[in-house]
C-alpha positions in Angstrom: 21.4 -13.2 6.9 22.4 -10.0 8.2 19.0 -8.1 8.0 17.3 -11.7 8.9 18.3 -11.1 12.0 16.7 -7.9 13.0 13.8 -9.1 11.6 13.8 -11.7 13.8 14.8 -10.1 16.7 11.7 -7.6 16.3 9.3 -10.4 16.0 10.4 -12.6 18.7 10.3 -9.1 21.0 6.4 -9.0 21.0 4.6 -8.2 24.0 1.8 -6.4 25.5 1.7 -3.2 27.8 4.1 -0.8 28.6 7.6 -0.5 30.6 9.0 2.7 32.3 12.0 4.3 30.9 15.2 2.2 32.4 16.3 2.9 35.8 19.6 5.1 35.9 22.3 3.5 38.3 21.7 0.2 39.8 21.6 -2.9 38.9 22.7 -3.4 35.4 20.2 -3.8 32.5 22.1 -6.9 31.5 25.4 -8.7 31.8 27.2 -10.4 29.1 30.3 -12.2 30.2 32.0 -9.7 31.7 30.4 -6.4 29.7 27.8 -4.4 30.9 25.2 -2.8 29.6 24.2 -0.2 32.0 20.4 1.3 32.1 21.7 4.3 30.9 23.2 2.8 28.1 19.8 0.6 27.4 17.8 3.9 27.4 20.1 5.8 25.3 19.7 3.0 22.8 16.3 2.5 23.4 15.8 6.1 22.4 17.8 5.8 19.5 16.3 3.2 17.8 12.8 4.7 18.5 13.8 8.2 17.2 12.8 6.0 13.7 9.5 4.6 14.0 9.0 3.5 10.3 12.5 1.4 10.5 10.9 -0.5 13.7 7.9 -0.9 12.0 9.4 -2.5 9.0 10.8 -5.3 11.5 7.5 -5.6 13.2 7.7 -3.5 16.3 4.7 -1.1 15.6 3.7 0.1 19.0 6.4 2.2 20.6 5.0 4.0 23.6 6.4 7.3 24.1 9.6 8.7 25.1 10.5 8.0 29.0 7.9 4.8 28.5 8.6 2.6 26.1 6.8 -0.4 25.0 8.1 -3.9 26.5 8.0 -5.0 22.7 11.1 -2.2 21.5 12.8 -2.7 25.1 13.1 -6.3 24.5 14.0 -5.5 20.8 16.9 -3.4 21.5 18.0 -5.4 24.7 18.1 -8.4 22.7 20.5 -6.8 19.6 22.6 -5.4 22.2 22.9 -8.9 24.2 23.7 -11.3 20.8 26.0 -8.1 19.4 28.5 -8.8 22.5 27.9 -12.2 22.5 28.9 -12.3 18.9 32.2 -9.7 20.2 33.4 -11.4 22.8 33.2 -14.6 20.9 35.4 -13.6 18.2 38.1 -12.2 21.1 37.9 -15.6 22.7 38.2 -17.5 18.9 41.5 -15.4 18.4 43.1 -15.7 21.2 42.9 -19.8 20.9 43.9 -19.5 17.5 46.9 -17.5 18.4 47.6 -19.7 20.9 47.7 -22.5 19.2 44.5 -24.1 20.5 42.4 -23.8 17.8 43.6 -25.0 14.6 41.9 -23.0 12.1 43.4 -24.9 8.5 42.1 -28.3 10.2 38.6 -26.7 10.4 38.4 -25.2 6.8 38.2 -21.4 8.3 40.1 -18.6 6.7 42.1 -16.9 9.5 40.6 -13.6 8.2 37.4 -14.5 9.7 38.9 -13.8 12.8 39.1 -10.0 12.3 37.5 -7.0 13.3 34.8 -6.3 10.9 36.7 -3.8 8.1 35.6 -0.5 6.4 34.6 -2.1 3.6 32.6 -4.6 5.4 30.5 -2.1 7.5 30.5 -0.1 4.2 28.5 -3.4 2.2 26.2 -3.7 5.3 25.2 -0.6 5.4 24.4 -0.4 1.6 22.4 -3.6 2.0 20.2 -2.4 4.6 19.7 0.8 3.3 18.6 -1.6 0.1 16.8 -3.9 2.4 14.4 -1.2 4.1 12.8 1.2 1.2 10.3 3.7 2.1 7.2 3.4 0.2 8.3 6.3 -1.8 11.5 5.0 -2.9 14.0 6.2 -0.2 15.3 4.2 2.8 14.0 4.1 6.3 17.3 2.6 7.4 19.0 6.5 6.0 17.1 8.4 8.8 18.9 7.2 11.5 21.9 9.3 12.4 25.2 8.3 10.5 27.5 7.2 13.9 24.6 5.1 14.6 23.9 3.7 11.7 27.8 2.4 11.7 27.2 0.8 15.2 24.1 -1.0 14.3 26.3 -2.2 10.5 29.3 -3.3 12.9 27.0 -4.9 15.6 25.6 -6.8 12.1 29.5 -7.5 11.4 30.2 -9.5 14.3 27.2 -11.3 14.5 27.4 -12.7 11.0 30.7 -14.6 12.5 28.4 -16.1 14.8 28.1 -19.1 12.8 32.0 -20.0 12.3 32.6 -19.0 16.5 29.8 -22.4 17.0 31.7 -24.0 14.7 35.0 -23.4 16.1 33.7 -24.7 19.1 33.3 -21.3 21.0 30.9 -21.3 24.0 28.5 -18.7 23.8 29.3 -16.0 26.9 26.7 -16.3 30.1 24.2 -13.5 29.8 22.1 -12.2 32.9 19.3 -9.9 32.6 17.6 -7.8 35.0 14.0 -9.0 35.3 12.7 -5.6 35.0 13.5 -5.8 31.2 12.8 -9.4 30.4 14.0 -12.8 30.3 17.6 -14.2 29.0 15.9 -17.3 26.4 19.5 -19.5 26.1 18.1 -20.8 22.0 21.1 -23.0 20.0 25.1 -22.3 20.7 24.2 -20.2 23.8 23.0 -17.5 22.3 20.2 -15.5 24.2 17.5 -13.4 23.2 15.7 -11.5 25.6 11.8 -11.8 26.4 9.7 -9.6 27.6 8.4 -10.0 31.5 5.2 -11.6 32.7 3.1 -10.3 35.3 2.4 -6.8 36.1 4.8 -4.3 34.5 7.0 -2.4 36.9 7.2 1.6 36.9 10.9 1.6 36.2 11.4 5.7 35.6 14.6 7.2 36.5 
């Protein structure tokens, strides 16, 4: 399920044309309940995830533009894991805090209480050996490896909490409301709430710092 998800987050993300580098300062690249993802914090990622071209190609994103002018296709890619990632976060606050207080109760529902917390160690440890697994080189290595080790354990903890995406539905926890500036898409609202961000239509803004 876990590497499912890039997967399809990379080919929902498809799109045509180029967008500028994201706007520092301003409005916000996108709000999630009450987070914000700053343009800064979108191009830093955006940069990130590009600095390893064969691991976006082996989720379908194969046209990257160039650094400072990134395709609309790895934008709306990154945008998108970043969106569902704090979705998934802010979910799993909200579950806990009914549970503690009584509101939710989790034995009635079949969920183990452990469910409920932070993704462990060991956890991000397992993810991170199955996408390394997942996404072999040709020659034998992995393409997930060449990313640098602090971010490979965000993207295994972002993976984490949205694998408890499932049992926060379940528990009956609405999905938080998710804005996104139209210079880098649209917010898509698909089952539970959950949003995935598509890229714009029309002409495509010069959006450089």
């Amino acid at each position: 399920m876990l590497v499912a998800v890039l997967a399809l987050l990379g080919g929902a993300c498809a799109g045509d044309g180029e967008l500028g580098g994201p706007a520092v300062g301003g409005t916000p690249a996108a709000v999630i309940g009450d987070h914000e993802v700053t343009n800064a914090d979108l191009r830093d990622e955006v940069e990130e995830w590009s600095a390893n071209p064969a691991m976006l190609q082996a989720i379908g994103i194969t046209d990257l533009g160039t650094e400072g002018r990134r395709t609309t296709q790895v934008v709306s890619f990154v945008l998108s894991h970043r969106v569902v990632s704090e979705q998934a976060r802010l979910m799993l606050l909200e579950a806990r805090r009914l549970a503690d207080g009584g509101e939710v109760d989790l034995a009635e529902l079949g969920v183990d209480g452990e469910v409920l917390a932070d993704p462990t160690d060991e956890e991000i440890d397992a993810i991170l050996g199955q996408l390394d697994q997942q996404f072999a080189s040709p020659q034998g290595g992995s393409v997930f490896q060449a990313f640098p080790e602090d971010f490979r354990q965000l993207l295994a903890r972002d993976l984490a909490f949205q694998d408890r995406l499932q049992t926060m539905v379940q528990l009956g926890i609405d999905a938080p409301e998710v804005s996104v500036n139209p210079r880098f898409g649209v917010a898509d609202v698909l089952q539970g709430g959950i949003v995935q961000v598509t890229p714009p239509t029309g002409p495509l803004p010069s959006l450089g710092a």
